[in-house]
C-alpha positions in Angstrom: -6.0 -1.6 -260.1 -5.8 -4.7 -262.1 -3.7 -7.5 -261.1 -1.7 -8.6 -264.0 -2.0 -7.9 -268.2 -4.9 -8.3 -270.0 -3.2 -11.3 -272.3 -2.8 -13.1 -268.9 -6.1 -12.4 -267.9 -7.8 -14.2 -270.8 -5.9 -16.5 -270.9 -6.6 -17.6 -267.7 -9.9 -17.3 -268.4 -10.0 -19.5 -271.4 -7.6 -22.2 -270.0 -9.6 -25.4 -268.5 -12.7 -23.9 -268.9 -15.4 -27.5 -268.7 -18.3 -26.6 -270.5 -21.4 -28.1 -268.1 -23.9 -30.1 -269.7 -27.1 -28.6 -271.0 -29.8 -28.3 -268.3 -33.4 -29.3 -269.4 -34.8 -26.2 -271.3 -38.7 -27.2 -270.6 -37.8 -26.7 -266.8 -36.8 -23.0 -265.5 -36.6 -24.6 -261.8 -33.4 -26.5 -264.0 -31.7 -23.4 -264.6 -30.8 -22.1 -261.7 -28.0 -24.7 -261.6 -24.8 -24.0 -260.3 -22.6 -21.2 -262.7 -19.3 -20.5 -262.7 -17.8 -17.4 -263.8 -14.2 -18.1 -265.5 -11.5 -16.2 -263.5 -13.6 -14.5 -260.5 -12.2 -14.6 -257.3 -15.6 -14.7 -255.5 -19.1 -15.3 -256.8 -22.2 -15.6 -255.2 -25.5 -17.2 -257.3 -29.3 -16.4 -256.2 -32.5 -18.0 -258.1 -34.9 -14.8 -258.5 -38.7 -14.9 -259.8 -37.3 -11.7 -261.4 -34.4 -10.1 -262.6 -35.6 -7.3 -263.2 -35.5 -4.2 -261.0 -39.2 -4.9 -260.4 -38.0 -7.8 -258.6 -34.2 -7.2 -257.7 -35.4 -4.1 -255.9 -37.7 -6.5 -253.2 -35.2 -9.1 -253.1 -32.4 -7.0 -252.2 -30.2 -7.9 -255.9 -30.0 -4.2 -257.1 -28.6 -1.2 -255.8 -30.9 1.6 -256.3 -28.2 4.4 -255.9 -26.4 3.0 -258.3 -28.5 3.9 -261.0 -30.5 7.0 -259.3 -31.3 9.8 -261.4 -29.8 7.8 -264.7 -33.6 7.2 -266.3 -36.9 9.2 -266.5 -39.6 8.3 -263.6 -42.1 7.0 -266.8 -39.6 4.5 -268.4 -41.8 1.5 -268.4 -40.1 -0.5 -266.2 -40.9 -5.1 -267.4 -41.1 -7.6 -265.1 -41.5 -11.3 -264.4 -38.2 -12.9 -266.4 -37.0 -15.9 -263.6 -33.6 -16.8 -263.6 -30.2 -17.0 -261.7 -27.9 -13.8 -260.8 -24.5 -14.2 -260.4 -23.0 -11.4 -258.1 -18.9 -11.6 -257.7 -15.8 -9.7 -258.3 -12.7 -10.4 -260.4 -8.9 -10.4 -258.5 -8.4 -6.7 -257.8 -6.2 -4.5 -255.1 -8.9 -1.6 -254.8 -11.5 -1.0 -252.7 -13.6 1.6 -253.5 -16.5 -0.4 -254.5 -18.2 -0.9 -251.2 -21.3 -3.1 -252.4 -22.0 -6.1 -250.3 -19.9 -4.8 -248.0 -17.1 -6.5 -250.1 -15.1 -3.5 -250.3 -13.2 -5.1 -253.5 -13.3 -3.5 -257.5 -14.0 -5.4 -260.4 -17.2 -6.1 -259.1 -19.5 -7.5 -261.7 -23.7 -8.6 -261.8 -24.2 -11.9 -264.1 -28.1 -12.4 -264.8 -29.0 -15.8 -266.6 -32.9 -15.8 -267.9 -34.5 -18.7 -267.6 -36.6 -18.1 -271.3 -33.1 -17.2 -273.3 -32.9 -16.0 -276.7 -29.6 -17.2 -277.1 -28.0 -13.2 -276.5 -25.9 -11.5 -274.6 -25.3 -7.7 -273.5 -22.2 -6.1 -271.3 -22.0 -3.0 -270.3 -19.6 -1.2 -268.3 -21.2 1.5 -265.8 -21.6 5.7 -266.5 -20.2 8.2 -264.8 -17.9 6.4 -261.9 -20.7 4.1 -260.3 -21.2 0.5 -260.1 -22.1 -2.6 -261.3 -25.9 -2.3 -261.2 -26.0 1.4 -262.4 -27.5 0.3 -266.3 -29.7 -2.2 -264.5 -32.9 0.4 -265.1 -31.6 1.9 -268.2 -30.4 -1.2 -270.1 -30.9 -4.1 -268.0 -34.8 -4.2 -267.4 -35.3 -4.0 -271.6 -32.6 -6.4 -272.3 -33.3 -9.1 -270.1 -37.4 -8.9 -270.5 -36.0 -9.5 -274.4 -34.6 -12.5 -273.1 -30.9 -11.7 -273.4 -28.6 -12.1 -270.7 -27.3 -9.3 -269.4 -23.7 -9.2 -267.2 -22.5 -5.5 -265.8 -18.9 -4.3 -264.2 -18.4 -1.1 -262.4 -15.2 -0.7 -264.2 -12.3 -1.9 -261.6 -12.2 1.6 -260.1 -15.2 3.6 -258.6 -16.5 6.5 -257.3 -15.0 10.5 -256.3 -11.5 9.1 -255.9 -11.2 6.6 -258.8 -8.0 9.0 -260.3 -6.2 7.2 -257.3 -6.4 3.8 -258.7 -3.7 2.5 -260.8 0.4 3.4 -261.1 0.6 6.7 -263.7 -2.1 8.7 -265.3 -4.6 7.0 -266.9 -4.3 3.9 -265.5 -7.8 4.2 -264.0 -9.5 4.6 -267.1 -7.4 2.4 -269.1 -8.5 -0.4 -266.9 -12.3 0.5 -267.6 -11.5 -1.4 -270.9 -9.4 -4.0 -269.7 -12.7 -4.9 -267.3 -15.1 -4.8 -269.8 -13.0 -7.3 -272.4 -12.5 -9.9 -269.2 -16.4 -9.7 -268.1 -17.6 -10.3 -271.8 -15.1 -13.5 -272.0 -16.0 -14.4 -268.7 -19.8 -14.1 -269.7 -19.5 -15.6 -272.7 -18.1 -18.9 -271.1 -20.9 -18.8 -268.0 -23.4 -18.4 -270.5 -22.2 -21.6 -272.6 -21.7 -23.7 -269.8 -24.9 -22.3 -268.1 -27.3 -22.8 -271.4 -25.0 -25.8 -273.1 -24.5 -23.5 -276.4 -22.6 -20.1 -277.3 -24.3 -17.1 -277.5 -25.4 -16.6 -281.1 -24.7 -13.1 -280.7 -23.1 -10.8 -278.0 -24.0 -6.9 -278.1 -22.3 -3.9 -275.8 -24.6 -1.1 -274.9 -23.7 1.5 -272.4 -24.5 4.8 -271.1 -21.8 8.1 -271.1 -18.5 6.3 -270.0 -19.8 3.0 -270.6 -21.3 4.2 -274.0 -17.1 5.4 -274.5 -16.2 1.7 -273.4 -18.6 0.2 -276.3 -17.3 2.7 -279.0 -13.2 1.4 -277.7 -14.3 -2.2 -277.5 -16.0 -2.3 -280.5 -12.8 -0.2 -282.5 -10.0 -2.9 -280.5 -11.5 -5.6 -279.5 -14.3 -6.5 -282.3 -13.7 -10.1 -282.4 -15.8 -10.7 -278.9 -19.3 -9.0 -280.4 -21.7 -8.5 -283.4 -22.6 -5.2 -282.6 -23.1 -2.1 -280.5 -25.4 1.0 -278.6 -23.6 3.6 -277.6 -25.7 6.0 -275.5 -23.7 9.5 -275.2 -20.4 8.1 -275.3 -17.5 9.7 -273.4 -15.2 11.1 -276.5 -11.3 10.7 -275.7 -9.1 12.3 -278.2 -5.3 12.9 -277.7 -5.8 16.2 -279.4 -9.2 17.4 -278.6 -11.9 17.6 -278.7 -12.4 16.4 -274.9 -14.4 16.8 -272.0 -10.4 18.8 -270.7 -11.4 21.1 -273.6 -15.2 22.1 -273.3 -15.1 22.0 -269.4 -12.8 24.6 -268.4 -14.3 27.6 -270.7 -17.5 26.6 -269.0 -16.2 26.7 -265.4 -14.3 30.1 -266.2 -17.5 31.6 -268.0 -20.4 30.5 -265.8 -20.0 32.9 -262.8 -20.1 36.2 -265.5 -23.0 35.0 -267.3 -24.7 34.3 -264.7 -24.7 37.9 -264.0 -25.8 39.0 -267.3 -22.7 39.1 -269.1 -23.3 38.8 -273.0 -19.4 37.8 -273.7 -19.4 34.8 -271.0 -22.2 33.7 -272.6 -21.0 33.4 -276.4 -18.0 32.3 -274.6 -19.5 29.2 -273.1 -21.9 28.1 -276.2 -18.7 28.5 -278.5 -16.8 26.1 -276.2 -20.0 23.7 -277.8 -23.0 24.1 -275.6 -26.2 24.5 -277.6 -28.2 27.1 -277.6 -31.4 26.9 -275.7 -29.5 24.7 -273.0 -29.2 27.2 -270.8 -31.7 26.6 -268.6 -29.6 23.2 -267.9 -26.5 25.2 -267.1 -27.4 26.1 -263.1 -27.6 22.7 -262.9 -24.7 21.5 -264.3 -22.8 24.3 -262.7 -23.5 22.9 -259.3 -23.1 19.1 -259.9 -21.4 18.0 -263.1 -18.8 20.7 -264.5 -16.4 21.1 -261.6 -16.5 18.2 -260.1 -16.1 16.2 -263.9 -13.7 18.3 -264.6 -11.0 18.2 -262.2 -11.6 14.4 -261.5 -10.8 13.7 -264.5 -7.9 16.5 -264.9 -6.7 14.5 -262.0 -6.7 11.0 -263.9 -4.3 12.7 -266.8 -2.6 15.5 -265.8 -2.3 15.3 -261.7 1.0 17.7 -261.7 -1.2 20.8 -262.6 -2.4 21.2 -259.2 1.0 20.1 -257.5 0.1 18.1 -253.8 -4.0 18.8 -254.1 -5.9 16.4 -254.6 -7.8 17.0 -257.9 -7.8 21.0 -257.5 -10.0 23.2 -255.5 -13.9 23.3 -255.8 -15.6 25.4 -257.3 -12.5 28.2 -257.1 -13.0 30.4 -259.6 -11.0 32.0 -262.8 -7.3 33.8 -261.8 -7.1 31.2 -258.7 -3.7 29.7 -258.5 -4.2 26.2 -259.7 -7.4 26.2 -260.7 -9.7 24.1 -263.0 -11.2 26.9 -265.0 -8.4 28.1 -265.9 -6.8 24.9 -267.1 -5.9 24.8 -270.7 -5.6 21.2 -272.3 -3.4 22.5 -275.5 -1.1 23.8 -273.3 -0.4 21.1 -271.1 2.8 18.7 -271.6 2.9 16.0 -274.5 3.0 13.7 -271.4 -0.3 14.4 -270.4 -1.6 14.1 -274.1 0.1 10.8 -274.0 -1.8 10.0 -271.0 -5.4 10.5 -272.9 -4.0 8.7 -276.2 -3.8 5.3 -274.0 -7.0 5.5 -273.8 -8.3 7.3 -277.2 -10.8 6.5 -279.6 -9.9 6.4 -283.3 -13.5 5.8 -284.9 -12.0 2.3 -286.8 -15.0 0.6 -285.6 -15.4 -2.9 -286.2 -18.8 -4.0 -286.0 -22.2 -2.2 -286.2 -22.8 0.3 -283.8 -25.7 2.6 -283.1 -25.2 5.6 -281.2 -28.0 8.1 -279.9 -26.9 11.5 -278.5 -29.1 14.4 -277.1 -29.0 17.7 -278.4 -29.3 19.9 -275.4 -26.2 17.6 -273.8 -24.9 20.0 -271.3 -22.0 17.4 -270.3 -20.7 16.2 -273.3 -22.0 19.3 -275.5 -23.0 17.2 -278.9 -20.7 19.1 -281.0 -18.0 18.1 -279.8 -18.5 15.0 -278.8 -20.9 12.3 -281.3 -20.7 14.7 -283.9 -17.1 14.7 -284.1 -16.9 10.9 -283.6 -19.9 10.2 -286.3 -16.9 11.8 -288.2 -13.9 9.9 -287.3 -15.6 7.1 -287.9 -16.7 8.0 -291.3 -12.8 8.8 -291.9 -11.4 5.6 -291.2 -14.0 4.3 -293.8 -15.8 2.4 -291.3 -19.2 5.0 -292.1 -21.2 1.4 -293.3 -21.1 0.3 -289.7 -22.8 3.2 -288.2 -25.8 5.2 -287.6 -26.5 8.1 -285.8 -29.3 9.6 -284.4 -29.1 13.1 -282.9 -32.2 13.0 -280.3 -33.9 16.6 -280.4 -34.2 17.9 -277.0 -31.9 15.2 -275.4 -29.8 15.9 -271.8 -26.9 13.7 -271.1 -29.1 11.7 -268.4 -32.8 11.1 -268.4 -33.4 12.7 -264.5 -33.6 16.1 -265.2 -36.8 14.9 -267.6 -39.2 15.2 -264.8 -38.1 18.6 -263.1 -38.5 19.4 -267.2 -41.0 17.8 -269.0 -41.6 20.2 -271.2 -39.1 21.2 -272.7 -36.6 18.2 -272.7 -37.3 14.1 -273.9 -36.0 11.2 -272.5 -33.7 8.9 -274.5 -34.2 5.7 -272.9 -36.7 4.9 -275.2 -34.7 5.9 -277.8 -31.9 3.2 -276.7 -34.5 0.7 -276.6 -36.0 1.9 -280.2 -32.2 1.8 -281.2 -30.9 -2.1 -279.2 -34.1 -3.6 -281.3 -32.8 -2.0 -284.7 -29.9 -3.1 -284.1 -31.0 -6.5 -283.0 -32.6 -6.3 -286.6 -29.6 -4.7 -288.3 -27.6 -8.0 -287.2 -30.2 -10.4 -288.3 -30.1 -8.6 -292.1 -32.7 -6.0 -291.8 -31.6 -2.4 -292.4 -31.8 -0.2 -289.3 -33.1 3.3 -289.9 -30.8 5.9 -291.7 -28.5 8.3 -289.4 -30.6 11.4 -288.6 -31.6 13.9 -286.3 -35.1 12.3 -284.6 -36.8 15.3 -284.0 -40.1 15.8 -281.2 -42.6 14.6 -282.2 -45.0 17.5 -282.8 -48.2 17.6 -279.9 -46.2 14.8 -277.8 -47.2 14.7 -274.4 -44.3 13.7 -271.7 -45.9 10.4 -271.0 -45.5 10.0 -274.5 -42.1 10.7 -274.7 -41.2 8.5 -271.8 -43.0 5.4 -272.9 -41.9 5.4 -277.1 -39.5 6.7 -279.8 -38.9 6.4 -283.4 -35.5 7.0 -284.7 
């Protein structure tokens, strides 16, 4: 749970902050200097030969399971970019983050190349993992680029994070919260650590943290140039949101699993595509429930009285249960709840957002599709493009149990971070669309290259 406002926060961040003098550039063996990180409460600095998860993953400065089953097994993964890693964690009173045996939120990872262009990138984790989940997906790309690259797992982690925090939506709302403090934070390492501002900051994230660059990017523009939102998490008071697709899904699945025709139509009108169905077993058994009544349990913890975030996995006419919940039914408290934390599309710097068609999380239709709209509605449509990536799942794991019939998007994010990387310094990045497969692509192919 945080530990005082956000105004507080920055402040204290920006008071007395001593910018150290430049180290020599010529010299990487000079940048591993001491770094500070404005406002942590405990910080610990390594020199690597890599930063990278080439090298992090030998040297013990990564967390694998963090960011299992996030990218495809043929994502060309860089290597050899020197530098210092910061590893710390902000003031915080929870503990479900247990890496480093720290047991302390508001963890963060700083890395510093030693060969910097002069950017930066945060990102706040998917799903409810940590610090070091985007450091395969985004990390490896960005910092072989030469930007530095600082991560938070949110202030809140893992099964339980619903607990965190005083009323509902306190969790999530202080996924933002952490996000704004580790960009200031960064930004003031970075121009002590290199004796100059960054020239330009980007978010990128993944699922939630893709939701966390569309919210910082609509209230808290100011702190970046621009944007890559990778599946973002849609919150709308009103709908539509994961509460809404979720549920039909839940209370469907069992009937069409057993040939039912209705439960079927009744689960792709709820937005699942057609011809994802072959991702639905899947989902059934990991994502849905538990997604859903986590979350349920963030907002609206007084549908299911004393339980804990419901009952797994109970299916449709069961007293309390998740597949029966109804979102538009629920008090105006609980849609209060999810407007803390809503998105509004009044973006304020360029963004670039990819989304796979065959999502069977965050079915496309009512997720980026619906925000590409908002957006365009509060006139903000010049900032963005879209690109709706043909044969896309929400995560890039499930590419290698099927390679032929879905794509990866990670190379579709790194396509995506260098056109907007051009976009900012004047060139025009490619017009929204949906990127179709290539034709006669093979899956090592598709896991190595993309053009939007």
């Amino acid at each position: 749970m945080r530990t005082r406002r956000l105004s507080l926060a920055l402040a204290g961040l920006l008071a007395g902050t001593v910018l150290a003098a430049p180290a020599a550039a010529a010299d990487p063996a000079a940048r591993c200097g001491p770094v500070r990180v404005p406002g942590a409460a405990h910080q610990e600095q390594a020199c690597l030969a890599d930063l990278t998860t080439t090298g992090t993953l030998a040297t013990g400065h990564t967390v694998q399971a963090d960011w299992a089953g996030l990218t495809s097994a043929g994502l060309p993964a860089p290597s050899g970019v020197p530098g210092v890693q910061v590893d710390g964690y902000f003031p915080d009173t929870s503990t479900t983050n247990t890496n480093h045996g720290w047991n302390h939120d508001a963890q963060f990872v700083l890395r510093l190349p030693a060969d910097w262009n002069g950017g930066l990138v945060v990102s706040g984790s998917p799903g409810t993992r940590r610090q070091y989940a985007n450091d395969r997906a985004i990390g490896d790309a960005v910092l072989a680029a030469g930007y530095a690259f600082a991560a938070t797992d949110k202030g809140n982690t893992g099964l339980d994070f619903y607990t965190d925090g005083r009323r509902p939506g306190d969790a999530l709302a202080e996924w933002n919260e952490r996000v704004t403090q580790l960009t200031v934070a960064a930004k003031l390492a970075a121009t002590a650590h290199y004796g100059r501002p960054p020239a330009r900051t980007i978010a990128a994230g993944l699922s939630n943290g893709g939701y966390l660059v569309r919210w910082q990017l609509e209230n808290r523009p100011w702190l970046y140039d621009g944007g890559v939102d990778w599946e973002g998490t849609l919150w709308t008071a009103d709908g539509p949101n994961l509460l809404t697709s979720l549920p039909p899904a839940l209370r469907n699945y069992p009937a069409y699993a057993a040939g039912d025709p209705q439960a079927h139509q009744a689960i792709l009108a709820a937005g699942f595509a057609p011809g994802s169905e072959f991702l639905w077993p899947y989902h059934d058994q990991v994502y849905w429930d538990l997604t859903q009544r986590t979350y349920r349990a963030e907002f609206d913890p007084a549908f299911d009285g004393d339980l804990a975030a419901g009952i797994p996995f109970c299916t449709s006419g069961t007293p309390a249960c998740d597949a029966d919940y109804d979102y538009a039914a629920r008090p105006t408290s609980v849609h209060d709840a999810v407007a803390r934390v809503a998105l509004t599309g009044r973006i304020g710097r360029p963004l670039l957002t990819l989304h796979g068609t065959l999502d069977s999380l965050l079915p496309i239709s009512r997720d980026s599709d619906v925000y590409d709209g908002m957006v365009e509605r509060a006139g903000r449509g010049a900032l963005h493009r879209y690109y709706r990536i043909e044969d896309g799942n929400h995560v890039d794991g499930l590419v290698d149990t099927f390679p032929d019939r879905l794509r990866p998007i990670g190379p579709c994010f790194r396509t995506a971070f260098t056109a907007l990387a051009g976009w900012l310094r004047g060139a025009s990045p490619p017009a929204s669309a949906t990127v179709a497969r290539p034709a006669g692509a093979t899956p090592a192919e598709l896991a190595t290259s993309c053009s939007l």
